[in-house]
C-alpha positions as CSV (number, residue, x, y, z in Angstrom):
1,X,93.4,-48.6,116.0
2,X,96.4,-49.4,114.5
3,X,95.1,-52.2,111.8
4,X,92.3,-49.3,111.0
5,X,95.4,-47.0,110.5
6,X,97.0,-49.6,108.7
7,X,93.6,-50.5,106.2
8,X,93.4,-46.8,105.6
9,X,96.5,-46.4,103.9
10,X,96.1,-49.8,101.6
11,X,92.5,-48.5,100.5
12,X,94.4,-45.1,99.7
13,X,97.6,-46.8,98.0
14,X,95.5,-48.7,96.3
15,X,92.9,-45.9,95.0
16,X,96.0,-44.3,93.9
17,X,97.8,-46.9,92.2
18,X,94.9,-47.7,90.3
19,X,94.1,-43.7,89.0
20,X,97.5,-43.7,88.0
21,X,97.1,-46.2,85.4
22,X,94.2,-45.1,84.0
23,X,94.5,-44.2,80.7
24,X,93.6,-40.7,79.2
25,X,92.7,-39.3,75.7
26,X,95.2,-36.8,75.6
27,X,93.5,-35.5,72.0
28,X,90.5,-36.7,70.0
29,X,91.0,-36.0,66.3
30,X,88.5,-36.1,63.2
31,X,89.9,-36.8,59.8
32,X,88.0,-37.4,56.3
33,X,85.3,-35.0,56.4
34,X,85.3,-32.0,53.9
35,X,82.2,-30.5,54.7
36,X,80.5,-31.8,58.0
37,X,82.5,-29.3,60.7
38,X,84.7,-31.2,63.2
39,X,83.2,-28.9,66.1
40,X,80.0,-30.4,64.7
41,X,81.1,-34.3,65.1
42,X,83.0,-33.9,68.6
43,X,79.9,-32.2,70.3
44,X,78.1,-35.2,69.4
45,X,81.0,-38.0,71.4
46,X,81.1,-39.3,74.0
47,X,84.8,-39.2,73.7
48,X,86.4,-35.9,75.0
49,X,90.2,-34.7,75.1
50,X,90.9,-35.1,78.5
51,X,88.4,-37.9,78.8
52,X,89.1,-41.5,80.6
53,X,90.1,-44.8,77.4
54,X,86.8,-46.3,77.2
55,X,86.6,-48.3,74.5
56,X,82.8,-49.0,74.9
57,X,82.6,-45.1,74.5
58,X,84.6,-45.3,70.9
59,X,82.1,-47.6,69.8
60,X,79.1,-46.0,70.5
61,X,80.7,-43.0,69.1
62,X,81.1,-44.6,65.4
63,X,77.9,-46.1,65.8
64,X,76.2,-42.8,66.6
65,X,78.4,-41.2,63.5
66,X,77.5,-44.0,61.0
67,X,73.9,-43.4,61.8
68,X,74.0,-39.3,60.5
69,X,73.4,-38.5,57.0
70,X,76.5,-36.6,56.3
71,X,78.5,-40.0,57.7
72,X,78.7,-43.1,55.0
73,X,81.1,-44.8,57.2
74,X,83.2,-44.3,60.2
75,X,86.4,-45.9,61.7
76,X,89.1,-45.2,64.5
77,X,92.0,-45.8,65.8
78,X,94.3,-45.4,68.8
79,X,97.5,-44.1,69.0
80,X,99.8,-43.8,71.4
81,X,101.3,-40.8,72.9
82,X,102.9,-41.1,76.5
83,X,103.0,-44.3,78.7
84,X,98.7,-43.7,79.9
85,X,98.0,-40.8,77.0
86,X,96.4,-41.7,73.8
87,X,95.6,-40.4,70.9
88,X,91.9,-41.4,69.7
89,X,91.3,-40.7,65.8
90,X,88.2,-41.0,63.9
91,X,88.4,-41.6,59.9
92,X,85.2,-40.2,58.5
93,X,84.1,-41.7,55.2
94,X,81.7,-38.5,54.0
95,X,78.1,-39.4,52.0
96,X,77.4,-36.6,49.3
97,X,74.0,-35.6,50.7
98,X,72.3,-32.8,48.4
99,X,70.0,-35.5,47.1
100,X,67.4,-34.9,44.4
101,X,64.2,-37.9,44.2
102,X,61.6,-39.2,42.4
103,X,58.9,-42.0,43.2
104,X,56.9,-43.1,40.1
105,X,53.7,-45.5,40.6
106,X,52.1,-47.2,38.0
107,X,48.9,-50.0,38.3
108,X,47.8,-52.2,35.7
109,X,44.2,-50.0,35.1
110,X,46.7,-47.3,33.9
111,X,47.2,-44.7,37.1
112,X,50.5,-42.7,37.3
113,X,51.7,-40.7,40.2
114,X,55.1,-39.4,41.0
115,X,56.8,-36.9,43.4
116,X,60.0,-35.4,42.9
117,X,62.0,-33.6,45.3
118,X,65.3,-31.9,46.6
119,X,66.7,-32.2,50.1
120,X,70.2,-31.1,51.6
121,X,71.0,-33.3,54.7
122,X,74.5,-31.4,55.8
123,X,73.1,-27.9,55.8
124,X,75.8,-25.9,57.2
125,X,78.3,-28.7,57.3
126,X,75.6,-29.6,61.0
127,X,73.5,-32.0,59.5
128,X,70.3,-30.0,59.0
129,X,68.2,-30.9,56.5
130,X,66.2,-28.8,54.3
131,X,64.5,-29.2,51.2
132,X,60.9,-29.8,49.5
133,X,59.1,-31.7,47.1
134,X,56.5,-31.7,44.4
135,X,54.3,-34.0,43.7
136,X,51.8,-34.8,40.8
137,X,48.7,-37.5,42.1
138,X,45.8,-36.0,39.1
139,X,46.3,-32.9,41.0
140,X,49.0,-30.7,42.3
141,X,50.6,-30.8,45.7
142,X,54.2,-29.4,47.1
143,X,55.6,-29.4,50.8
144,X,59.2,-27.6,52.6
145,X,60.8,-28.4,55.3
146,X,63.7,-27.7,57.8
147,X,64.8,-30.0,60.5
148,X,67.7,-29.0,62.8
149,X,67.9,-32.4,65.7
150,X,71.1,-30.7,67.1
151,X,71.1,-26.6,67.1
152,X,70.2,-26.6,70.8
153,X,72.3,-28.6,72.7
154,X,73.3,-32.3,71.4
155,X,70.2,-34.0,72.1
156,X,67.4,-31.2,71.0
157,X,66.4,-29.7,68.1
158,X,63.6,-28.6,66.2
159,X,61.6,-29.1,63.0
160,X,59.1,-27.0,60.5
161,X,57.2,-27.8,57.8
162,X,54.8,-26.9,55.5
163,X,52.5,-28.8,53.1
164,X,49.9,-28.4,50.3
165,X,48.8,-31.7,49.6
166,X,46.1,-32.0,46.9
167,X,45.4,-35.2,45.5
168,X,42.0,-37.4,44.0
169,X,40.8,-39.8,47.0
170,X,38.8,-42.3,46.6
171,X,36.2,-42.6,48.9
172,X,34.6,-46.5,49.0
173,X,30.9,-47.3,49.9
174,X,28.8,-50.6,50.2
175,X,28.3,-52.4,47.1
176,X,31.5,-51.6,45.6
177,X,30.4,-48.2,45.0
178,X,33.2,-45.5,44.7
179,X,33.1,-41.3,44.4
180,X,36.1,-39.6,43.6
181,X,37.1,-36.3,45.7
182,X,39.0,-33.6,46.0
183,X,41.6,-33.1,48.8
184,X,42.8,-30.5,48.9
185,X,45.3,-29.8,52.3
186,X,47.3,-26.6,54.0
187,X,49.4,-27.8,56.4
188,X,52.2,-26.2,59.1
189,X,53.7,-28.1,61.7
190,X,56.4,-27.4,64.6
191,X,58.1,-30.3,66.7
192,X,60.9,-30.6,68.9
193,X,63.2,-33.3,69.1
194,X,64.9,-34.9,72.0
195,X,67.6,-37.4,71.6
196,X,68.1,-39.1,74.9
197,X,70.9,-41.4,74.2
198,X,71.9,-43.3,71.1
199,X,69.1,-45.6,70.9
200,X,66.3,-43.5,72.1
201,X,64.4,-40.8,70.2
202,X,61.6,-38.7,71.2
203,X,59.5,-35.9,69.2
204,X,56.8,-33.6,70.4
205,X,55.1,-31.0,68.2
206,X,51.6,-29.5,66.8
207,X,50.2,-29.6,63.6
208,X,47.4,-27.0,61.9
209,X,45.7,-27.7,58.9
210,X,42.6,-26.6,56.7
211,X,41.3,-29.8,54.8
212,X,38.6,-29.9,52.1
213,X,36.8,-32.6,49.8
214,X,35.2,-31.5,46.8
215,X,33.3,-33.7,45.1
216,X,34.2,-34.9,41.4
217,X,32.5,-37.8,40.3
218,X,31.0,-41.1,40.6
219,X,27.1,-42.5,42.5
220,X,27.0,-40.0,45.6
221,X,24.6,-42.0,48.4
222,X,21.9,-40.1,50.0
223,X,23.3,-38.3,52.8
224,X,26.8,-37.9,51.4
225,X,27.6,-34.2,51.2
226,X,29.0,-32.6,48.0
227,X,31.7,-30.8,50.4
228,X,33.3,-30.7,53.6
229,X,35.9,-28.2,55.1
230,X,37.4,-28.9,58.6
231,X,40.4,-26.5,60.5
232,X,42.1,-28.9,62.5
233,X,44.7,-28.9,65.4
234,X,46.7,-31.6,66.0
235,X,49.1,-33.2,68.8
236,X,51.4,-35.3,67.2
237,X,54.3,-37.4,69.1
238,X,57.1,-40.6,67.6
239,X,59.3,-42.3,69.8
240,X,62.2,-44.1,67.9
241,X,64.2,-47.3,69.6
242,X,67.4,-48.0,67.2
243,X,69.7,-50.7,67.6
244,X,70.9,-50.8,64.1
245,X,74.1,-50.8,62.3
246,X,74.9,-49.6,59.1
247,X,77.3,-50.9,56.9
248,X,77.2,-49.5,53.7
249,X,74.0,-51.2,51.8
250,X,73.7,-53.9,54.5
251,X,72.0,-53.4,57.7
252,X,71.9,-55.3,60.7
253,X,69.3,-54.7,64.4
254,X,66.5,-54.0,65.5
255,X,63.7,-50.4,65.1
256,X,60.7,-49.8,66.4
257,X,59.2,-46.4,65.8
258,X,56.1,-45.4,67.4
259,X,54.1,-42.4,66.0
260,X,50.8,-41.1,67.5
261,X,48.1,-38.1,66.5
262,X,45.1,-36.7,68.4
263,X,43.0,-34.4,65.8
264,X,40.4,-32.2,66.9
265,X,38.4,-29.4,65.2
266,X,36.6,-32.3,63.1
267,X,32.6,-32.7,62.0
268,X,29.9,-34.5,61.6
269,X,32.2,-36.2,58.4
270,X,35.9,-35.5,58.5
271,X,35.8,-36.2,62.4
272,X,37.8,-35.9,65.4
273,X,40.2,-38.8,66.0
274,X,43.2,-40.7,67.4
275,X,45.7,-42.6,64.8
276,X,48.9,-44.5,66.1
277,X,50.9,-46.5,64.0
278,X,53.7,-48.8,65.3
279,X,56.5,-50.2,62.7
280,X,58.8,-53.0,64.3
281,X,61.5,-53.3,61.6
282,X,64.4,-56.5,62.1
283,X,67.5,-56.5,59.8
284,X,69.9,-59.2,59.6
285,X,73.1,-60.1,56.9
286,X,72.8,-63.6,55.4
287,X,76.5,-64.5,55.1
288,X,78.7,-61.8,53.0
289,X,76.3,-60.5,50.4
290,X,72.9,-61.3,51.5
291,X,70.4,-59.3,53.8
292,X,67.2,-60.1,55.0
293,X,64.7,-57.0,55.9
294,X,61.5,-57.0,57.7
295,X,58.6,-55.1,58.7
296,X,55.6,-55.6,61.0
297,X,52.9,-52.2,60.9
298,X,50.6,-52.3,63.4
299,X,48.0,-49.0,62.9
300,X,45.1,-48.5,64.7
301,X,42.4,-45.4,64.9
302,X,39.4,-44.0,66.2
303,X,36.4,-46.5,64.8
304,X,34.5,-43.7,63.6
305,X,31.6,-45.0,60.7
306,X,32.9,-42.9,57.7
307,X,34.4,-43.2,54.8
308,X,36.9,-40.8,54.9
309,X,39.2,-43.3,57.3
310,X,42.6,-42.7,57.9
311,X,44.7,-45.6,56.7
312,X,45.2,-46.4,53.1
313,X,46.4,-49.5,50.8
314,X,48.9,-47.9,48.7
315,X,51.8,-48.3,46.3
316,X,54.0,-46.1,47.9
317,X,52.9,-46.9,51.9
318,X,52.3,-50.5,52.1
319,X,52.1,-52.9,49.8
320,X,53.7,-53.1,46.4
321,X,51.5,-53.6,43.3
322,X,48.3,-52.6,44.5
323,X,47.4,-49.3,43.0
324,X,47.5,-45.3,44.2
325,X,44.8,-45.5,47.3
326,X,42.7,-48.7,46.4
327,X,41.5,-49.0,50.3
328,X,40.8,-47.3,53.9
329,X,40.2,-48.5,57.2
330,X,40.6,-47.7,61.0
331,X,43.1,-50.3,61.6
332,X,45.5,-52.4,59.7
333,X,48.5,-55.0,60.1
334,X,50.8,-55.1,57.2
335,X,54.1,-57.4,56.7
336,X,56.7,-56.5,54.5
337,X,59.8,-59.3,54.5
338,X,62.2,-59.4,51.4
339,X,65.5,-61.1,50.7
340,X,68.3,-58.5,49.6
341,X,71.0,-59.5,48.1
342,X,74.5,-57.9,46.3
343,X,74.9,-58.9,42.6
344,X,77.8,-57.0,41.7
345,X,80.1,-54.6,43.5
346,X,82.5,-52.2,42.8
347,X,84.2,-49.2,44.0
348,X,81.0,-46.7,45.3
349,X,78.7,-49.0,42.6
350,X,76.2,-52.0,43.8
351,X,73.4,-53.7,42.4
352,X,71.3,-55.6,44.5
353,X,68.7,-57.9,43.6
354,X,65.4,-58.1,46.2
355,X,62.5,-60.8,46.1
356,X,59.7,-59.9,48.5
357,X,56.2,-60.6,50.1
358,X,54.3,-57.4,51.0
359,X,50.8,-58.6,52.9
360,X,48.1,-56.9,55.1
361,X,44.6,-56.3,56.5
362,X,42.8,-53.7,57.4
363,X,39.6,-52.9,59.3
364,X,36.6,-51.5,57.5
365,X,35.5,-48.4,58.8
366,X,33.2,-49.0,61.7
367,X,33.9,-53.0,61.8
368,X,35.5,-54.8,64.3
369,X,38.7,-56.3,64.6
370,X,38.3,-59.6,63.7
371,X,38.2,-57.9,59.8
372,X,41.9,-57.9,61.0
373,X,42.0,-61.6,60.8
374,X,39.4,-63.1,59.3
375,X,40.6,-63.0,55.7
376,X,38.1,-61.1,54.5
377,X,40.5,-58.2,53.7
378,X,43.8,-59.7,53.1
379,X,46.0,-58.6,50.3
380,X,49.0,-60.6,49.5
381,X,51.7,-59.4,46.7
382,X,54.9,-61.2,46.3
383,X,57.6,-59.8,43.9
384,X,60.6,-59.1,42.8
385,X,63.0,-55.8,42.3
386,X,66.4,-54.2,41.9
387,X,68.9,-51.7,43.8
388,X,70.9,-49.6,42.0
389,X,73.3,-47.9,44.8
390,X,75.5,-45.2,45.1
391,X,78.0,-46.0,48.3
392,X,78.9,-42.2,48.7
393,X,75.9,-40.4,48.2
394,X,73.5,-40.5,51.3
395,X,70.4,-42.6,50.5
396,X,71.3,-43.2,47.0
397,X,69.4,-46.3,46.1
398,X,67.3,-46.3,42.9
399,X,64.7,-49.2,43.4
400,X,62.4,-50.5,41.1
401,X,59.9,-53.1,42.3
402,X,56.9,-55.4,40.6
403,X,54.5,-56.7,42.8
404,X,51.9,-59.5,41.3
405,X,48.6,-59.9,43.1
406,X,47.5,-63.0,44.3
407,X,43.7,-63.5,45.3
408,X,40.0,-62.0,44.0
409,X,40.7,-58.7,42.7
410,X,44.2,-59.0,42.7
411,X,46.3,-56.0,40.8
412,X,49.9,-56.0,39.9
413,X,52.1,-52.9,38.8
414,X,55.5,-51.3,39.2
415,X,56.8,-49.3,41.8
416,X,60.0,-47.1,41.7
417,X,61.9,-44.9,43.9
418,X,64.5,-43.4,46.2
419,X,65.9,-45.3,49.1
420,X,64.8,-48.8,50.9
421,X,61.2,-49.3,50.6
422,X,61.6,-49.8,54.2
């Protein structure tokens, strides 16, 4: 009894002993940002006054702020108050982040397309985002949207949208015959947004839409109709894994974002389907100025035999140099790998120079999946580019890009834009 008595009272001395050195964050402070609210940053930590030193915590937290719009870079530091009470202070660097765009397109057979837009990522000084677009592809389309990912608690939120998206799509049939259509789009879509922790991302929402084709021109085959109207209803889900860190213009981890849509209300034509699409992006720095980027796509649909399929080769989506919607299929497997690297830097000012390889495949409409592999579909465009970035202004990077075709049919052309290609 008495060595039970006396085990007791070590295991309690020592329980105590050990609390009592435990150090505490007697205040967590936010310094630097002008417009992003402090209330804002420190319901997002996992650093609390009153909360247990953890430095795995801190850096988690300046991970999770680097990753916001409103944040171009984040620091800290620890500062001692009493002998176990600490000060914990994190220095906000703030990005600029009412951001005006523009994507311009060009091929070599003469096509033009742009879309220009406005978005405000720090609405309220809470990181919302709102904003819209125009966008002229031979015809005119527009689109709005608001996205709060943090008005509920800190992990939910919830999106809108709206989009009329009206464009000429080529539609491609056997013997290289091609007819020209109409799309013409009306869009709304509501999602919610759960972040479960700082790596994991999930989104949840429905999407209603009234979609026509009119036809325009071109050889229309026997049994093609001249126009097709659908009212669809949509379930549409992502799931986003992030490992990456941001420094500035360099980027370094691992992404993989899974989106996923179940249509129905379709027809005989414009038909009810599933479409998933999986991009696996890697990022790593080559030494102190270089970074290499990658992306794997992997898309895959329902095999329905039509030609209105859901997956196009494109300037803007894909593959660099091709053309404004040259191709569709019901699956596809695209690579995009390119070299970044930082010719000249200073103050908020860098150019970067890119050389790239943009490559897929893609599935002919009610093939199999061996078109995947086979060669028979293949594109390959190698190029080069330049990055013109603004350190303090969120996504800020002007990029212009010329990809050269290599193979039968091969097209080359410039592409420019806001932000990364990917």
């Amino acid at each position: 009894m008495k060595h039970m008595l006396y085990l007791f009272l070590c295991v309690t001395f020592f329980t105590n002993f050990t609390f009592a050195q435990e150090s505490v964050v007697s205040e967590l402070k936010i310094e630097g940002n002008e417009k992003t609210k402090s209330s804002f940053l420190k319901r997002l930590t996992l650093v609390k006054s009153g909360s247990i030193l953890d430095s795995t915590a801190i850096e988690a937290d300046i991970r999770r702020l680097k990753l916001l719009p409103s944040v171009a870079n984040a620091t800290y530091i620890v500062t001692s108050v009493t002998q176990n009470s600490y000060d914990v202070i994190y220095s906000i660097d703030e990005n600029f982040t009412i951001i005006p765009g523009l994507n311009i397109s060009t091929a070599n057979n003469g096509e033009f397309a742009f879309r220009a837009s406005i978005f405000e990522f720090n609405l309220f000084g809470r990181n919302q985002l709102i904003g819209g677009f125009y966008r002229r592809d031979v015809f005119n389309s527009f689109g709005a949207f608001w996205e709060a990912p943090y008005i509920f608690t800190r992990k939910l939120g919830i999106g809108l949208n709206y989009q009329n998206l009206v464009s000429q799509e080529p539609v491609f049939f056997e013997n290289d015959n091609t007819v020209n259509y109409k799309f013409d789009s009306k869009a709304f879509e509501i999602y919610f947004q759960y972040e479960y922790n700082f790596h994991n991302r999930f989104e949840l929402g429905i999407n209603v839409s009234k979609e026509d084709y009119n036809f325009i021109e071109g050889n229309l085959p026997n049994g093609t109709p001249n126009q097709l109207d659908a009212n669809k209803i949509a379930l549409i889900g992502e799931y986003e894994y992030n490992t990456i860190n941001i420094d500035y213009q360099y980027k370094s981890g691992f992404r993989s974002l899974l989106n996923f849509r179940l249509v129905t209300g379709g027809n005989d034509f414009l038909k009810n389907t599933f479409i998933g699409r999986n991009d696996f992006e890697y990022f790593r720095r080559i030494g102190l100025k270089g970074n290499w980027a990658n992306r794997l796509r992997l898309a895959f649909a329902s095999n329905d035999n039509t030609p209105f399929a859901p997956f196009a080769v494109d300037n803007q989506l894909n593959i660099r140099g091709t053309g404004n919607t040259i191709d569709r299929g019901t699956a596809a497997i695209v690579i995009n790998t390119e070299y970044r690297h930082t010719l000249y830097e200073k103050g908020w000012f860098v150019v970067q120079g890119n050389a790239f390889i943009d490559a897929g495949s893609w599935r002919n409409p009610g093939g199999n999946l061996k078109g995947l592999i086979d060669g028979s579909t293949i594109r390959f465009y190698p190029g080069l580019g330049f990055r013109f970035i603004h350190k303090k202004i969120f996504n800020a990077v002007f990029r212009l890009d010329y990809g050269y075709g290599i193979g039968n049919d091969a097209t080359n052309g410039i592409v420019f834009g806001i932000g990364q290609y990917f």
